[in-house]
mmCIF file as gemmi writes it, N, C-alpha and C atoms, coordinates in Angstrom:
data_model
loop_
_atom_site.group_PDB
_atom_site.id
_atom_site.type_symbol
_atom_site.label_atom_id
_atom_site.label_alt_id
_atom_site.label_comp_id
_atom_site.label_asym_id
_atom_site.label_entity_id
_atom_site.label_seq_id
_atom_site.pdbx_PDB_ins_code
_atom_site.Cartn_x
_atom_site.Cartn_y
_atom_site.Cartn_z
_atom_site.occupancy
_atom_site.B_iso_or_equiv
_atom_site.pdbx_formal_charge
_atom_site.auth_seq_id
_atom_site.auth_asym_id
_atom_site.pdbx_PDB_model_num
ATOM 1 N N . UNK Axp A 1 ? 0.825 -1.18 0 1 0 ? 1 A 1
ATOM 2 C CA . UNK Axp A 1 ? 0 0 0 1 0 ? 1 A 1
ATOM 3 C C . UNK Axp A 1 ? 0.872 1.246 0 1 0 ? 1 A 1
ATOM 4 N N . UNK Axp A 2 ? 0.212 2.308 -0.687 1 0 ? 2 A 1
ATOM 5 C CA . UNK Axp A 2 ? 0.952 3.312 -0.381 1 0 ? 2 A 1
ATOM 6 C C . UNK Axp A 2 ? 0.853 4.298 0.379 1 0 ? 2 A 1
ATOM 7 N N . UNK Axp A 3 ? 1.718 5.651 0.732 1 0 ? 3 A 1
ATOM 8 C CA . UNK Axp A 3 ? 0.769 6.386 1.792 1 0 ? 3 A 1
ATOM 9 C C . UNK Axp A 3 ? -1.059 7.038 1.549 1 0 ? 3 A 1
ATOM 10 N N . UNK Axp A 4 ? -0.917 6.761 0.334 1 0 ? 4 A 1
ATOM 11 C CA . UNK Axp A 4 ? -2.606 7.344 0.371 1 0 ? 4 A 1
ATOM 12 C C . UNK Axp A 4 ? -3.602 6.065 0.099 1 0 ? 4 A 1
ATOM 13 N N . UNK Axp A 5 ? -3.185 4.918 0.783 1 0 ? 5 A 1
ATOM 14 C CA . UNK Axp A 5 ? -4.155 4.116 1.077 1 0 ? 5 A 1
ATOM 15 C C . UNK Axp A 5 ? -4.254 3.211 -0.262 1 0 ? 5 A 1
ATOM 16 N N . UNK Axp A 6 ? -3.209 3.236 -1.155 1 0 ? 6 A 1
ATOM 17 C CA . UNK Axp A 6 ? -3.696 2.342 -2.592 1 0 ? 6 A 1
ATOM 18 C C . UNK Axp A 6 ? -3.015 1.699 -3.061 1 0 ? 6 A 1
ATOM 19 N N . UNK Axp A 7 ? -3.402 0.327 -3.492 1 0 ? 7 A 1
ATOM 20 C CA . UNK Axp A 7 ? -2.337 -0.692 -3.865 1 0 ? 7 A 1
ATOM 21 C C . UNK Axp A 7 ? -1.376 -0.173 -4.577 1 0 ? 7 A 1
ATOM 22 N N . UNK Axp A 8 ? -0.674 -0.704 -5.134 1 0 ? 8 A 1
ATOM 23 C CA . UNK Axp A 8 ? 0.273 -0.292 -5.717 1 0 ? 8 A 1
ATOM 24 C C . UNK Axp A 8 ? 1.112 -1.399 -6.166 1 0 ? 8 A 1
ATOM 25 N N . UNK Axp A 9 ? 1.593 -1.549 -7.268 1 0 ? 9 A 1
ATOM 26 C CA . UNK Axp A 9 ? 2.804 -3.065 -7.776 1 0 ? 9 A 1
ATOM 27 C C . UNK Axp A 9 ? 4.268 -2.582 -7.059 1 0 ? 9 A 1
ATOM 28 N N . UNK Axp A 10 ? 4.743 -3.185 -6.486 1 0 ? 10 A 1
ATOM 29 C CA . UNK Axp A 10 ? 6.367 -2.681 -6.604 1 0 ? 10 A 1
ATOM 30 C C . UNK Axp A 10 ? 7.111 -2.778 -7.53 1 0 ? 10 A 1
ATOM 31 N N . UNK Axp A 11 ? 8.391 -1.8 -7.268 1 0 ? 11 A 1
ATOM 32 C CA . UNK Axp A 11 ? 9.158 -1.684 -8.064 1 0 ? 11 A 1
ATOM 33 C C . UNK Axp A 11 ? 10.397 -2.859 -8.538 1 0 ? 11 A 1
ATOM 34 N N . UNK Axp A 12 ? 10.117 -4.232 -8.315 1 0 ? 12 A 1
ATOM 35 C CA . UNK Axp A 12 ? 10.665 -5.21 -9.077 1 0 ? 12 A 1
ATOM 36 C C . UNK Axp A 12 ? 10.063 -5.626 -10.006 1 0 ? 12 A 1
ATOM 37 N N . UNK Axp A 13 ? 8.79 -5.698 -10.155 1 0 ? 13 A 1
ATOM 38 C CA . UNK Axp A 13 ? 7.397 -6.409 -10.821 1 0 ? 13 A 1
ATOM 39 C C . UNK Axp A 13 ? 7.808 -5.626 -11.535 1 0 ? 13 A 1
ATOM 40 N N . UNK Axp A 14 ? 7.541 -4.365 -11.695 1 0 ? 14 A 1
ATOM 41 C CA . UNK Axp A 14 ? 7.43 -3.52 -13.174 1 0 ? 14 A 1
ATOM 42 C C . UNK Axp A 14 ? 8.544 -3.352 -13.627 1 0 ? 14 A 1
ATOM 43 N N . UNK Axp A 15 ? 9.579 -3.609 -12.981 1 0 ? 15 A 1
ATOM 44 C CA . UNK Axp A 15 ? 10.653 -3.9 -13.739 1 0 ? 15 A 1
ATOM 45 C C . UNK Axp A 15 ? 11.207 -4.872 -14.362 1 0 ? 15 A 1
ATOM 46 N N . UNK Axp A 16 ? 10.62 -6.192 -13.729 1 0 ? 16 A 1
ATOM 47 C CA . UNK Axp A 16 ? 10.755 -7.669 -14.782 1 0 ? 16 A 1
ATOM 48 C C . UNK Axp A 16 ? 9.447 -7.472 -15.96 1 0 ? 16 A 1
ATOM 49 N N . UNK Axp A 17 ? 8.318 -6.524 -16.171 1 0 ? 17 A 1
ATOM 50 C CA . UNK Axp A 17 ? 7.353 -6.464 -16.606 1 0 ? 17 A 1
ATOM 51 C C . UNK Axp A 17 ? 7.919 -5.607 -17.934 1 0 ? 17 A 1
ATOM 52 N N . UNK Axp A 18 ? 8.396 -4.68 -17.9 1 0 ? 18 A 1
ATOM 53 C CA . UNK Axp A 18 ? 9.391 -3.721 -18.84 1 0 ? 18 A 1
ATOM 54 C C . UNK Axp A 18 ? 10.517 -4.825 -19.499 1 0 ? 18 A 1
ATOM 55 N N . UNK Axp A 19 ? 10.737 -5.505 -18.984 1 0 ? 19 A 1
ATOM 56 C CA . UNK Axp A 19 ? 12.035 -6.588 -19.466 1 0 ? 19 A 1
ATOM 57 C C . UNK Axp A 19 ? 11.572 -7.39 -19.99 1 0 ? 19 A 1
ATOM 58 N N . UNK Axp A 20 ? 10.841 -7.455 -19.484 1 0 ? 20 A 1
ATOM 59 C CA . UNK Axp A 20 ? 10.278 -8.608 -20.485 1 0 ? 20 A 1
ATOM 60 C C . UNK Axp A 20 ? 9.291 -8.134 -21.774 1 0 ? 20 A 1
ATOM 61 N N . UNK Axp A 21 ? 8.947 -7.34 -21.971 1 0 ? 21 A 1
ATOM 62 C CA . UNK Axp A 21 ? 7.866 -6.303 -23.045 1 0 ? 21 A 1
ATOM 63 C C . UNK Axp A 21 ? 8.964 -6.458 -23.658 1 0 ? 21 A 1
ATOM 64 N N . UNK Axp A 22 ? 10.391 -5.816 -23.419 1 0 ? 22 A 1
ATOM 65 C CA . UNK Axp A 22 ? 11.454 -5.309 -24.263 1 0 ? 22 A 1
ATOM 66 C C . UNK Axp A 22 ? 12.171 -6.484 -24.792 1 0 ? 22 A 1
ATOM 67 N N . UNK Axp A 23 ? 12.071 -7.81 -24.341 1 0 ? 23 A 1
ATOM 68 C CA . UNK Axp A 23 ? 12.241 -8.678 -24.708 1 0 ? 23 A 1
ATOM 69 C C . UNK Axp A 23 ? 11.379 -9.934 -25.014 1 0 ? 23 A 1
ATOM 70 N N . UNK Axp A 24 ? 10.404 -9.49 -25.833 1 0 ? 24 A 1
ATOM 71 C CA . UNK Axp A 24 ? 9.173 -10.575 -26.033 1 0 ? 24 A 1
ATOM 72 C C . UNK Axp A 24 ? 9.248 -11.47 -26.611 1 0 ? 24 A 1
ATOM 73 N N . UNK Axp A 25 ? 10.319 -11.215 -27.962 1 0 ? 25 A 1
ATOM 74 C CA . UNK Axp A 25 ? 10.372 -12.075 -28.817 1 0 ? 25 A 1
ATOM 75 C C . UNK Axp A 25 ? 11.293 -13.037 -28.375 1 0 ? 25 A 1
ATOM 76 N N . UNK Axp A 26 ? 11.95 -13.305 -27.653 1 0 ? 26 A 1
ATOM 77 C CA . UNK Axp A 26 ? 12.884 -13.958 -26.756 1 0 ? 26 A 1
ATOM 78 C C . UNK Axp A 26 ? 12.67 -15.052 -26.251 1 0 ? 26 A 1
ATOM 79 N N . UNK Axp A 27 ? 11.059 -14.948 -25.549 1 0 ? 27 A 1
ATOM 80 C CA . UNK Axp A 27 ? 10.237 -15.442 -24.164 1 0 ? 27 A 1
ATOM 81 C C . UNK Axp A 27 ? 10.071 -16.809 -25.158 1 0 ? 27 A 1
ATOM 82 N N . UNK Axp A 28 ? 9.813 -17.928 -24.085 1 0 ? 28 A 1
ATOM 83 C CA . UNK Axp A 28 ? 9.308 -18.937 -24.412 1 0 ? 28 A 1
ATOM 84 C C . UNK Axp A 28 ? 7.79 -18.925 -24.169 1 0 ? 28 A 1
ATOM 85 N N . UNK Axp A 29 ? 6.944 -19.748 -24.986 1 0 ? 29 A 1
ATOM 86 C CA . UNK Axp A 29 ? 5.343 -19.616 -24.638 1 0 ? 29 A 1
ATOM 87 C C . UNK Axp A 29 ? 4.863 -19.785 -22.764 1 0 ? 29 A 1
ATOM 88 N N . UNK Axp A 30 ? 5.739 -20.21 -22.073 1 0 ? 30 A 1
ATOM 89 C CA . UNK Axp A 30 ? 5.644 -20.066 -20.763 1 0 ? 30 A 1
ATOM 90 C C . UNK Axp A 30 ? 5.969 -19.196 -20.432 1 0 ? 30 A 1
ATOM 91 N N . UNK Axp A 31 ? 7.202 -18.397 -20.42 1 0 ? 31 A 1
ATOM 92 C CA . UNK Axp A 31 ? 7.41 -17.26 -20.092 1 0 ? 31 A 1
ATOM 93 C C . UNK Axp A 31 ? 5.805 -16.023 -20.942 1 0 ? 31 A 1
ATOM 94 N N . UNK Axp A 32 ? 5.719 -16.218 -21.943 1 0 ? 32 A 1
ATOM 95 C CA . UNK Axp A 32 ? 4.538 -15.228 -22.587 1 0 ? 32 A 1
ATOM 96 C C . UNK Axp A 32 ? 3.449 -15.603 -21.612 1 0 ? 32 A 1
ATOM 97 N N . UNK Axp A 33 ? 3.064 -16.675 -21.265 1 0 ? 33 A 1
ATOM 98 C CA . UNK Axp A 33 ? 1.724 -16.532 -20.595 1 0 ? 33 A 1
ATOM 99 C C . UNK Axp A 33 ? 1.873 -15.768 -19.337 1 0 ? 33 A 1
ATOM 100 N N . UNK Axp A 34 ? 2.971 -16.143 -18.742 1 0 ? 34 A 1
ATOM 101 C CA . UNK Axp A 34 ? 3.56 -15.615 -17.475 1 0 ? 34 A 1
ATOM 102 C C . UNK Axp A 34 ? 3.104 -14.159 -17.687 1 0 ? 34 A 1
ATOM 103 N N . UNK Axp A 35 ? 4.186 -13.402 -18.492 1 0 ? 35 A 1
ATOM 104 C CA . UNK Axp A 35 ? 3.773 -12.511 -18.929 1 0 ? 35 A 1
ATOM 105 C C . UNK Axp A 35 ? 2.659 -11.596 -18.881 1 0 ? 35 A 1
ATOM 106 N N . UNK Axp A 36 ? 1.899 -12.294 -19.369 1 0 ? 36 A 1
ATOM 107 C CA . UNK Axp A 36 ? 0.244 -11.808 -19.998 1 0 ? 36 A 1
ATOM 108 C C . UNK Axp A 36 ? -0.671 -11.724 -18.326 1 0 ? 36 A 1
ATOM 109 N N . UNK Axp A 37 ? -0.113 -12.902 -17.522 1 0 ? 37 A 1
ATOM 110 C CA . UNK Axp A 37 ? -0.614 -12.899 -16.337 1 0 ? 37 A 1
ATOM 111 C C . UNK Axp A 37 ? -0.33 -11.922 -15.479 1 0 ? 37 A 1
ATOM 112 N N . UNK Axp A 38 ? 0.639 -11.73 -15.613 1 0 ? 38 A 1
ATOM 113 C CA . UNK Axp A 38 ? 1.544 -10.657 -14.781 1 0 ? 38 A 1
ATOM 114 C C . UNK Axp A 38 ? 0.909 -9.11 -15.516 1 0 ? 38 A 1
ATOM 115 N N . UNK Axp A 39 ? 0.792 -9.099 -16.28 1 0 ? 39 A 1
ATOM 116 C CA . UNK Axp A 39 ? -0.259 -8.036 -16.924 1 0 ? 39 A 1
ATOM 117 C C . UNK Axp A 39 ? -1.322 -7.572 -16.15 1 0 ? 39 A 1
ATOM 118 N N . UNK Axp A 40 ? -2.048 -8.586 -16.682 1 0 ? 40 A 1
ATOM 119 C CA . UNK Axp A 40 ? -3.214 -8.75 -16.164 1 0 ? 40 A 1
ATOM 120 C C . UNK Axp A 40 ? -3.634 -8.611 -14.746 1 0 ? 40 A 1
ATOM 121 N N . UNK Axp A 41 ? -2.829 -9.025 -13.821 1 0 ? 41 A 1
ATOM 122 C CA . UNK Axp A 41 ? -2.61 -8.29 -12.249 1 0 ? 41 A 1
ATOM 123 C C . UNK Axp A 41 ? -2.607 -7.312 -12.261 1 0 ? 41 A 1
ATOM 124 N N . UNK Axp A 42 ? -1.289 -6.304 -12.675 1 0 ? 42 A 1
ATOM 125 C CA . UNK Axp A 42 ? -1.333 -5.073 -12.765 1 0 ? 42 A 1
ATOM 126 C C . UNK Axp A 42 ? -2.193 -4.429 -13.192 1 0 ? 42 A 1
ATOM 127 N N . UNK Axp A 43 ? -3.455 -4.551 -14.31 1 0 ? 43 A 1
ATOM 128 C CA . UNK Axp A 43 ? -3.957 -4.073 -14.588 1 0 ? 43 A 1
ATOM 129 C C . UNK Axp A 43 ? -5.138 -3.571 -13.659 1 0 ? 43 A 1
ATOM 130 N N . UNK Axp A 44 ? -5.63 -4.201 -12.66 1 0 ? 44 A 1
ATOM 131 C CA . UNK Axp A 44 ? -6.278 -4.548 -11.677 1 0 ? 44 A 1
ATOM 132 C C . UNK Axp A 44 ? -6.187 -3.784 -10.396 1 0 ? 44 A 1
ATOM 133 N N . UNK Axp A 45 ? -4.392 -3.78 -10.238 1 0 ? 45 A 1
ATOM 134 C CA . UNK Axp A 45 ? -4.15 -3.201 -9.276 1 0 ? 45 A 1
ATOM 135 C C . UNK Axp A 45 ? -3.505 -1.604 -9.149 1 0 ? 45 A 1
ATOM 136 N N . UNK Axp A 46 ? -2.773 -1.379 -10.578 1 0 ? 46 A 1
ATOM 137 C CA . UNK Axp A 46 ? -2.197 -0.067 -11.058 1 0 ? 46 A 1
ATOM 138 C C . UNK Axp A 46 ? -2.598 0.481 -12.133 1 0 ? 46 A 1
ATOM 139 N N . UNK Axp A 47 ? -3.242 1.025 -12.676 1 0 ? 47 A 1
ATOM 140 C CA . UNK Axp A 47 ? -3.887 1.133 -14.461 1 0 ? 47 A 1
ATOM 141 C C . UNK Axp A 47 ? -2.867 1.949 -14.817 1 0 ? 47 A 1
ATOM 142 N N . UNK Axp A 48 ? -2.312 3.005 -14.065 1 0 ? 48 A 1
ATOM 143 C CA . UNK Axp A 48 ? -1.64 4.156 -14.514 1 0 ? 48 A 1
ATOM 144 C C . UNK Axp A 48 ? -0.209 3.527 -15.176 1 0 ? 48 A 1
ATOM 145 N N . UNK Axp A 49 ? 0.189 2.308 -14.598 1 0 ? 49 A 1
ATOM 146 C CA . UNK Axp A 49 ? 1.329 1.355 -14.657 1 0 ? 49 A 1
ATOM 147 C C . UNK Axp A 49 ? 0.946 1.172 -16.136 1 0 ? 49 A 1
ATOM 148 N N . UNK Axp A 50 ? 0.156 0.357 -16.328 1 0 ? 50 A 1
ATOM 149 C CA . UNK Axp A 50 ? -0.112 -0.196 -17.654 1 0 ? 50 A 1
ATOM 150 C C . UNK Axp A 50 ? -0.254 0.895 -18.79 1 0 ? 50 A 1
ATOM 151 N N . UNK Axp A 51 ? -0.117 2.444 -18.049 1 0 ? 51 A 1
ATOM 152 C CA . UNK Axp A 51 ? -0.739 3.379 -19.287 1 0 ? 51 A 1
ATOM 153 C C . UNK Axp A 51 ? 0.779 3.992 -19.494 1 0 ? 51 A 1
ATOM 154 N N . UNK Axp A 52 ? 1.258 3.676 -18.35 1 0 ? 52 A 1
ATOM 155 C CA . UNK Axp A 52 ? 2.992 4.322 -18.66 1 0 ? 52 A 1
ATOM 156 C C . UNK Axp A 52 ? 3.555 3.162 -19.939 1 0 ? 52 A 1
ATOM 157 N N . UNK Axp A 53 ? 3.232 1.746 -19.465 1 0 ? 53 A 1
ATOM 158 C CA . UNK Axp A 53 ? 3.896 1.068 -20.701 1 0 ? 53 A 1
ATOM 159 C C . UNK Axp A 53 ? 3.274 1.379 -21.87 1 0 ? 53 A 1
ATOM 160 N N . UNK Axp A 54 ? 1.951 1.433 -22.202 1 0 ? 54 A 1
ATOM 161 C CA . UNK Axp A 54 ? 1.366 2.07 -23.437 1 0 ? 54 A 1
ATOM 162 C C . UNK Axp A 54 ? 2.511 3.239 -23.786 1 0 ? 54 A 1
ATOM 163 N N . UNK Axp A 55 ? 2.423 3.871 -23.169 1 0 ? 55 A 1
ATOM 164 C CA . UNK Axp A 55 ? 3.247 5.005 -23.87 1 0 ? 55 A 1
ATOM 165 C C . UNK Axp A 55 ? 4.846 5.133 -23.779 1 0 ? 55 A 1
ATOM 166 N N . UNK Axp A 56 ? 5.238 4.235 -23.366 1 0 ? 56 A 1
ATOM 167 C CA . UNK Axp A 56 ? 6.672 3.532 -23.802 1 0 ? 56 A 1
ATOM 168 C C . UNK Axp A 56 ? 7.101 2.756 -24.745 1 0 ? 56 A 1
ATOM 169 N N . UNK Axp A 57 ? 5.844 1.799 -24.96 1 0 ? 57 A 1
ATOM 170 C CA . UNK Axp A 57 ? 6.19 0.762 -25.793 1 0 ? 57 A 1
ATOM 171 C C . UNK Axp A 57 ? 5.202 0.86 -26.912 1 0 ? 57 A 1
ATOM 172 N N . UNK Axp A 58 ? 4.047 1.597 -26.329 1 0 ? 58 A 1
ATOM 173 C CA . UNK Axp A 58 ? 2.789 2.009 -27.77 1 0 ? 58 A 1
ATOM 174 C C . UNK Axp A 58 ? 2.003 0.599 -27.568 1 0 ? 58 A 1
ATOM 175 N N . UNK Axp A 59 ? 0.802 0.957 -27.759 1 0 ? 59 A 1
ATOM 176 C CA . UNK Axp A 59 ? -0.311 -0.182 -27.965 1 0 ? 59 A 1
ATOM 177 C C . UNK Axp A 59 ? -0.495 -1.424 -28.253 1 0 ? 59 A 1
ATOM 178 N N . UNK Axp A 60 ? 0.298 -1.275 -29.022 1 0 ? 60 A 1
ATOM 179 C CA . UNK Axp A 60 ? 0.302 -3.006 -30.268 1 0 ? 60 A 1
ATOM 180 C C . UNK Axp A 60 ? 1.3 -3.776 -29.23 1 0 ? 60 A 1
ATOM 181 N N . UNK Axp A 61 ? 2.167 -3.582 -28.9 1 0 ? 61 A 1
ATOM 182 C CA . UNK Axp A 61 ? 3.109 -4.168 -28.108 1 0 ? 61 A 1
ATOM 183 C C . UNK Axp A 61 ? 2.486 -4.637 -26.972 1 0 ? 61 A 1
ATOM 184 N N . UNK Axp A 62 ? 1.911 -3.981 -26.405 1 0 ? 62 A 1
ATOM 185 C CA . UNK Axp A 62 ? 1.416 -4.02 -24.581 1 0 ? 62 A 1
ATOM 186 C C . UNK Axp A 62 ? 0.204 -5.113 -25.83 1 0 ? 62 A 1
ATOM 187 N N . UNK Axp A 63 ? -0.541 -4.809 -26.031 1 0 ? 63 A 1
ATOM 188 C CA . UNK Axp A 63 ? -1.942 -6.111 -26.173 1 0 ? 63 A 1
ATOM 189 C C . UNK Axp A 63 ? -1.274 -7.185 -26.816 1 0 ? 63 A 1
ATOM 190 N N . UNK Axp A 64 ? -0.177 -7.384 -27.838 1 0 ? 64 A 1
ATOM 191 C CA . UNK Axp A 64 ? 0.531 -8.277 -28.232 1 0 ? 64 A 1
ATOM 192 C C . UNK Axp A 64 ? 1.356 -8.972 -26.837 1 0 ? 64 A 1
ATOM 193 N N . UNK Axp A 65 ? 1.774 -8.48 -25.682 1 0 ? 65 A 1
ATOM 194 C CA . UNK Axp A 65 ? 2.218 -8.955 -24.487 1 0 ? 65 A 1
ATOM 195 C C . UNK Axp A 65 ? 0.863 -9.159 -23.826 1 0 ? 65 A 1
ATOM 196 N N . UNK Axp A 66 ? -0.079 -9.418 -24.161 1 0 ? 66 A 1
ATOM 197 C CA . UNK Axp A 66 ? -1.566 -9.63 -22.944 1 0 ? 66 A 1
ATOM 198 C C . UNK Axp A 66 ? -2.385 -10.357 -23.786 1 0 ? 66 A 1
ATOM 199 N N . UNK Axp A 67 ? -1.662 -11.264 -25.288 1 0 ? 67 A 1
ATOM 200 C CA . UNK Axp A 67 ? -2.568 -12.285 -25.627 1 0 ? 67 A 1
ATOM 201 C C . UNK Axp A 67 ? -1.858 -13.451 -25.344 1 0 ? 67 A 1
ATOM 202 N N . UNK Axp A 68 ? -1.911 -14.46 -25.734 1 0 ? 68 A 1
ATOM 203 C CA . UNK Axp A 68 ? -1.183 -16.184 -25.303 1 0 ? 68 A 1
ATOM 204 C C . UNK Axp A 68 ? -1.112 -16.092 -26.859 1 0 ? 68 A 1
């Protein structure tokens, strides 16, 4: 939690989450689902997280990392 009362991901998660976006094509189909899961948490718990990678990595990338 943070001081104003709201979840929040830490700062390892979004950093294996960025590493791995930046390295997608890499991932094995386990690692991608992983991935997509690990998404999908965040999305739940940080939106603003998921809107910073949108605009790091642009759209197609982030939903191409959140299909199997």
């Amino acid at each position: 939690l943070g001081s104003d009362e709201r979840a929040y991901v830490g700062r390892r998660l979004k950093r294996k989450i960025r590493a791995q976006i930046h390295q997608m094509e890499r991932l094995s189909p386990t690692e991608r689902s992983s991935l997509a899961g690990l998404i999908a948490y965040v999305m739940g718990n940080d939106p603003s997280f998921i809107n910073s990678l949108i605009n790091k990595y642009g759209l197609e990338r982030v939903r191409d990392a959140r299909q199997l």
